[in-house]
N, CA, C and O of each residue as an XYZ file, in Angstrom:
452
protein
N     -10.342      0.207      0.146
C      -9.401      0.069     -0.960
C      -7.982      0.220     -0.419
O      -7.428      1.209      0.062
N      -7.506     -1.123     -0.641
C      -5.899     -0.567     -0.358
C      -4.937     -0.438     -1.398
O      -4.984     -1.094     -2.439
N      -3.967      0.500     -1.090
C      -2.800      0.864     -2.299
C      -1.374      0.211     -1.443
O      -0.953      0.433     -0.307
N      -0.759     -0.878     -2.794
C       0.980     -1.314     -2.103
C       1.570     -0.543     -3.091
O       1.227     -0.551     -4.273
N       2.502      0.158     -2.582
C       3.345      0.113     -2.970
C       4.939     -0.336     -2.990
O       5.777      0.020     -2.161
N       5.205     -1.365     -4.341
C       5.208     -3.159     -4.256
C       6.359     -2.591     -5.795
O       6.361     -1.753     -6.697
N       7.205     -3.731     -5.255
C       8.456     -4.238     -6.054
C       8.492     -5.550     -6.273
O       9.063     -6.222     -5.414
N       7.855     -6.308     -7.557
C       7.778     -7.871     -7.973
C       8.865     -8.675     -7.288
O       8.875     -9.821     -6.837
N       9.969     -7.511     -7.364
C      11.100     -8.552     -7.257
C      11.828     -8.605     -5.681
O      12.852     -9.117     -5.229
N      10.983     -7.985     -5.258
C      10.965     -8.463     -3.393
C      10.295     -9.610     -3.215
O       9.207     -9.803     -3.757
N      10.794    -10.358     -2.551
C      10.288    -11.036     -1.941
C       8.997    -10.891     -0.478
O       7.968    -11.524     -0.242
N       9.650     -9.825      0.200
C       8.691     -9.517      1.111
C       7.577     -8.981      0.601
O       6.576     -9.107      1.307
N       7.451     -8.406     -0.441
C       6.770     -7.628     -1.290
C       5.894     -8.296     -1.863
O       4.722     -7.919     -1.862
N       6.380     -9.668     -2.597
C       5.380    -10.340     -3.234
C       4.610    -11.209     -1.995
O       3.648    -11.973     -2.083
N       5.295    -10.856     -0.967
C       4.081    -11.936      0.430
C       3.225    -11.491      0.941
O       2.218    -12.131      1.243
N       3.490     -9.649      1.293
C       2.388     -9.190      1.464
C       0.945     -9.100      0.469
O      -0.249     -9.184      0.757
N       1.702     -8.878     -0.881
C       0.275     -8.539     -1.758
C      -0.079     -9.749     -1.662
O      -1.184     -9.613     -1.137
N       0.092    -10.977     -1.812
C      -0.475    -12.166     -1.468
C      -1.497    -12.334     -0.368
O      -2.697    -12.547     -0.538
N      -0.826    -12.204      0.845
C      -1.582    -11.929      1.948
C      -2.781    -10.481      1.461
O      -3.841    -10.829      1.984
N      -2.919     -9.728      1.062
C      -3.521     -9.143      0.847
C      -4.905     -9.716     -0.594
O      -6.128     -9.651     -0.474
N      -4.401    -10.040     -1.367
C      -5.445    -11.037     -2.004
C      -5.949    -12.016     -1.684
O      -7.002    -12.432     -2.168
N      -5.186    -12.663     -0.666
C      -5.973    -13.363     -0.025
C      -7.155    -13.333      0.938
O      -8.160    -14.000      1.186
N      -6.534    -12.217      1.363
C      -8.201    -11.386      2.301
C      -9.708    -11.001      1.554
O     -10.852    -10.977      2.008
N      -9.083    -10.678      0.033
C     -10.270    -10.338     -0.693
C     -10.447     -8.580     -0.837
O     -11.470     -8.147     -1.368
N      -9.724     -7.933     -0.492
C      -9.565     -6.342     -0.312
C      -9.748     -6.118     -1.851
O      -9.635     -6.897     -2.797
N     -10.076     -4.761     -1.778
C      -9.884     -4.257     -3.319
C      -8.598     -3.756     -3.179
O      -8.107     -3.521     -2.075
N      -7.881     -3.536     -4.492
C      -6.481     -3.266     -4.275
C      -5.591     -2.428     -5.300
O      -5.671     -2.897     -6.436
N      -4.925     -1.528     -5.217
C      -4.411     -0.734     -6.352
C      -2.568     -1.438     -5.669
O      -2.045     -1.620     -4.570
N      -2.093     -1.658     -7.477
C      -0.579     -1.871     -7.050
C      -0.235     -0.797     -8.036
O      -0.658     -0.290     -9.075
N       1.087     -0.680     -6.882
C       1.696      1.011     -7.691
C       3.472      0.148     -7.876
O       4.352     -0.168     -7.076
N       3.345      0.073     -8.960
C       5.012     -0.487     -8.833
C       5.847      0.808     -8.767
O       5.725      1.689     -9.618
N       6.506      0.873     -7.963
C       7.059      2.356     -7.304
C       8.604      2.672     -8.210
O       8.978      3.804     -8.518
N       9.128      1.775     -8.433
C      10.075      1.636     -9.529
C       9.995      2.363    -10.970
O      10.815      2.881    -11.728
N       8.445      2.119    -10.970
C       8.454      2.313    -12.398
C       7.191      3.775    -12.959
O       7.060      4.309    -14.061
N       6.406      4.034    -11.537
C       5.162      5.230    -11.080
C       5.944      5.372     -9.606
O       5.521      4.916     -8.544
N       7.482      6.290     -9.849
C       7.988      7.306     -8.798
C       7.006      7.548     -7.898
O       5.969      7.728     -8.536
N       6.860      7.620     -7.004
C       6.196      8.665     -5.973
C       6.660      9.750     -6.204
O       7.726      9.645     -6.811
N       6.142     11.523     -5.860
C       6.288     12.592     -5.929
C       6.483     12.850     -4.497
O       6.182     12.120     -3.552
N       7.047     14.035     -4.490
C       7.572     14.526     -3.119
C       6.534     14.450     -2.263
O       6.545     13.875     -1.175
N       5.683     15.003     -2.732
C       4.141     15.270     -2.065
C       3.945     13.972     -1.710
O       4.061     13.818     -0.495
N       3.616     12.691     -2.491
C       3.177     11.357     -2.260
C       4.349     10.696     -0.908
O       3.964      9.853     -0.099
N       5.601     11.205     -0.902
C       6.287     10.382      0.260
C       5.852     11.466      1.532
O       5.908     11.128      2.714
N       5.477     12.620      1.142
C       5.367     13.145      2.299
C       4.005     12.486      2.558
O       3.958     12.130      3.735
N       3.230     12.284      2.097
C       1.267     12.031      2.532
C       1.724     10.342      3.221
O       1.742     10.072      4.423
N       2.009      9.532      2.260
C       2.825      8.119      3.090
C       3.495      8.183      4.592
O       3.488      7.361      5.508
N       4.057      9.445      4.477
C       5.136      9.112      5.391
C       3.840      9.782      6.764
O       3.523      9.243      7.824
N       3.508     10.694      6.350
C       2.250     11.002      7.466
C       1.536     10.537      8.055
O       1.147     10.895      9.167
N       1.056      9.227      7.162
C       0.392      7.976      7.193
C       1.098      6.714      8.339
O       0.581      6.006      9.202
N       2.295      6.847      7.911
C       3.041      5.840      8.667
C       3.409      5.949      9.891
O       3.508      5.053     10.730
N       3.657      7.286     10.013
C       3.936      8.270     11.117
C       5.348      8.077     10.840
O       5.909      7.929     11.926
N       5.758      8.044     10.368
C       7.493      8.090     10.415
C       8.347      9.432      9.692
O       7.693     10.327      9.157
N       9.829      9.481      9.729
C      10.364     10.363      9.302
C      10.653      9.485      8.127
O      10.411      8.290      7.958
N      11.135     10.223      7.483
C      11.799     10.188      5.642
C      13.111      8.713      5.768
O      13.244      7.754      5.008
N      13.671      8.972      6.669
C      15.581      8.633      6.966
C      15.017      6.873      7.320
O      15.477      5.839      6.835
N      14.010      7.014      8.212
C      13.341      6.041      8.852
C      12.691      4.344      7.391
O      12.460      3.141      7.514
N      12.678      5.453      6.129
C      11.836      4.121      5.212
C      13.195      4.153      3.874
O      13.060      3.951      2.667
N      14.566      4.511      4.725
C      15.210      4.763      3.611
C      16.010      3.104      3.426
O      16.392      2.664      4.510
N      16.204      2.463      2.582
C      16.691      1.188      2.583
C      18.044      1.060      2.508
O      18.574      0.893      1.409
N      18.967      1.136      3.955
C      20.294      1.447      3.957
C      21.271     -0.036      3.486
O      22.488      0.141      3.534
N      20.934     -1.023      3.179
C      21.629     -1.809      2.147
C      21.504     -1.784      0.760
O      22.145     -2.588      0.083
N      20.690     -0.885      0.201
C      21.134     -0.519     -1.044
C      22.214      0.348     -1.629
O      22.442      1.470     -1.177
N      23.022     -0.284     -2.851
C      24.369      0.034     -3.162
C      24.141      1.546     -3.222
O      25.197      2.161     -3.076
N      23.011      2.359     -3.405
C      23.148      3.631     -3.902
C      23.270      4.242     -2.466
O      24.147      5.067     -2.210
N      22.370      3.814     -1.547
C      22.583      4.310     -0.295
C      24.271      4.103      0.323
O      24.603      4.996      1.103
N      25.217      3.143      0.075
C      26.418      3.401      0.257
C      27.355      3.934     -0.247
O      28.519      4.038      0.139
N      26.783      4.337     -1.257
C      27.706      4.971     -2.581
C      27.395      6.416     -2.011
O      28.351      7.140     -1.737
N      26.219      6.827     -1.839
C      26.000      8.447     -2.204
C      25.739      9.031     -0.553
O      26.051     10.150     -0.147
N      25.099      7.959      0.225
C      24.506      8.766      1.369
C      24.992      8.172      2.694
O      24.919      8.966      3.632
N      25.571      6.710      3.045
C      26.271      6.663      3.886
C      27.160      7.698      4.943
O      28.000      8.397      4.375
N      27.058      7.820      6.175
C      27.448      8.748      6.874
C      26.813     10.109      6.813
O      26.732     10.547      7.960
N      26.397     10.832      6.049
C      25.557     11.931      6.260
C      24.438     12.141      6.767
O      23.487     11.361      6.816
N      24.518     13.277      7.189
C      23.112     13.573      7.845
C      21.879     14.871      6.728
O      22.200     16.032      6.477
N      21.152     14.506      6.478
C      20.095     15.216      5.395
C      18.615     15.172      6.436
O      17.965     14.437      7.179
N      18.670     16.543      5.852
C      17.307     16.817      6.268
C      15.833     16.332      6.051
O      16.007     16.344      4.833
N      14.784     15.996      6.146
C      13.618     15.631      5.972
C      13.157     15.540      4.921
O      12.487     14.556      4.607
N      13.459     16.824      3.869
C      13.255     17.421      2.588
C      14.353     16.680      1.769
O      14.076     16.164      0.686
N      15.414     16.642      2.223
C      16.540     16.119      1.578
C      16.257     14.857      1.409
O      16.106     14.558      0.225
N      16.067     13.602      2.514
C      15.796     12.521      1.836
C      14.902     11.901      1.154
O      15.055     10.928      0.416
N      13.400     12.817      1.558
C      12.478     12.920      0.663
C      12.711     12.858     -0.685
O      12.312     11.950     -1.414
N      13.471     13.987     -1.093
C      14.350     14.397     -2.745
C      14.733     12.905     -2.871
O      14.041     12.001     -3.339
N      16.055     12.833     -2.322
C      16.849     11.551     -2.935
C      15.651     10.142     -3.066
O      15.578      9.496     -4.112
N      14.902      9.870     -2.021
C      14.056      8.860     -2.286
C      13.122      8.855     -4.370
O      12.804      8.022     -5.219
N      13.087     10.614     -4.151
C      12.149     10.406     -5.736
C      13.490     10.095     -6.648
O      13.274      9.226     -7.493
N      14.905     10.656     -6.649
C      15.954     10.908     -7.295
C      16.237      9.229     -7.525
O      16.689      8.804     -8.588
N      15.885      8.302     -6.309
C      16.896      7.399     -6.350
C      15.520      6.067     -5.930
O      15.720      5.156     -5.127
N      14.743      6.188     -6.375
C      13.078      5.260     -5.796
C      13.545      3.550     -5.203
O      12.825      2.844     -4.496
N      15.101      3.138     -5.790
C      15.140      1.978     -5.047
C      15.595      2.398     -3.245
O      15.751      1.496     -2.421
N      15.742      3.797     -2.905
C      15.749      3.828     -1.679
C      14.618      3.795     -0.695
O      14.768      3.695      0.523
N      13.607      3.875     -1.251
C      12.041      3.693     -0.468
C      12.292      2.098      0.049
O      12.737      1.152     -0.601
N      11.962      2.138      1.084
C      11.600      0.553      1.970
C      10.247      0.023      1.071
O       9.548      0.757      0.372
N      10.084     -1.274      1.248
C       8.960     -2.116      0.255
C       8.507     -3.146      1.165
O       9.311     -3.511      2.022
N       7.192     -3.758      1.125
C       6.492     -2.668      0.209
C       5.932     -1.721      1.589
O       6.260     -2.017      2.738
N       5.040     -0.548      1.254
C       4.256     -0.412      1.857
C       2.564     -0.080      1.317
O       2.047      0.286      0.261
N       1.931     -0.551      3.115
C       0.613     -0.493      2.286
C      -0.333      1.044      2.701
O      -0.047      1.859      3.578
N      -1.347      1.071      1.876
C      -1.924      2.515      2.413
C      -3.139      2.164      2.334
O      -3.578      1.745      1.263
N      -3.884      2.259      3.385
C      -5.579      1.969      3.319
C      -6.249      3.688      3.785
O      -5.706      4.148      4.789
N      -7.010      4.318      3.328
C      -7.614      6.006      3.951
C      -6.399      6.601      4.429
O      -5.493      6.924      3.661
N      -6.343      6.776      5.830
C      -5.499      7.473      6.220
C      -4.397      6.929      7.095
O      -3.863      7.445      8.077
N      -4.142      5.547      6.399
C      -3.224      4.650      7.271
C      -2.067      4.171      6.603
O      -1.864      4.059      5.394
N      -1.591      3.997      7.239
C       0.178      3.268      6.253
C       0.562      2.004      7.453
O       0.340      1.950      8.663
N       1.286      0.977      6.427
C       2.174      0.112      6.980
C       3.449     -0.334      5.954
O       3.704     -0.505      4.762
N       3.843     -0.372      6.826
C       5.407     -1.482      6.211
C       5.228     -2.770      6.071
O       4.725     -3.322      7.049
N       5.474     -3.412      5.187
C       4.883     -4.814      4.636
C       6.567     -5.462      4.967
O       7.250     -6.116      4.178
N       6.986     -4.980      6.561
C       8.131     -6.296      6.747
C       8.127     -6.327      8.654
O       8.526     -5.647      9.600
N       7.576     -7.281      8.446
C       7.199     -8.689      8.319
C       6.024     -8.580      7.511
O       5.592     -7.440      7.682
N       5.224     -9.277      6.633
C       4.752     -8.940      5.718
C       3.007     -9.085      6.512
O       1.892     -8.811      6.067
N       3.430     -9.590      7.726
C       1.889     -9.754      8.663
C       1.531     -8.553      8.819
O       0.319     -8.424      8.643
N       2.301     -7.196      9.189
C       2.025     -5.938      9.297
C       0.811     -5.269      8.617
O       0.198     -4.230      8.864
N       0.655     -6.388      7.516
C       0.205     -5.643      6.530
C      -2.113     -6.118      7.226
O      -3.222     -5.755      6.833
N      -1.718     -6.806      8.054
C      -2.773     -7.524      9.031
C      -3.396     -6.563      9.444
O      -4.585     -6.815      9.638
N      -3.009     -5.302      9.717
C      -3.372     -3.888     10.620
C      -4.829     -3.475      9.820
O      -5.840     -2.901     10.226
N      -4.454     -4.037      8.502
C      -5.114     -2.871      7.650
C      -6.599     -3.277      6.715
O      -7.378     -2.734      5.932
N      -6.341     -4.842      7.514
C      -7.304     -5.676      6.526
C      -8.463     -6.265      7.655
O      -9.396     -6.971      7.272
């Protein structure tokens, strides 16, 4: 069973779940926009991915230049702002057991299927 968590209005977003129905997987979509992730949930993702917090933060979004540009925040900290501010999560990503990917290039998402 895999879980995206998927923004319609990406484009990269809508290629992976594609690619992913197309394989035939069973599949949970979490529109992340609209079912936040919890602190807990970016931390279990991010464990998954192996990455840090700063690492899936989407630094061309206006909020990311408005509020967080130039600073440095801790692990916990961008964790917070990611639930505070959910268009800063990178998109999509996918989660199969105990695995994560980043659905950019949206082939990534190949790892898992």
């Amino acid at each position: 069973m895999l879980k995206i968590y998927h923004n319609p209005s990406c484009q990269k977003s809508r290629q992976t779940l594609q690619l992913i129905k197309e394989s035939g997987e069973m599949l949970t979509i979490v529109e992340y926009l609209k079912e936040i992730p919890s602190e807990d949930q970016l931390r279990e993702i991010l464990k998954k991915l192996g990455m840090e917090a700063e690492a899936i933060v989407r630094k061309s979004e206006a909020i990311y230049k408005d509020k967080f540009k130039g600073k440095t925040l801790t692990e916990d900290e961008w964790i917070a702002a990611m639930v505070e501010y959910p268009k800063l999560i990178e998109r999509p990503i996918v989660v199969k057991g105990d695995k994560a990917v980043l659905g950019r290039p949206p082939e990534n998402v190949k790892a898992l299927l």
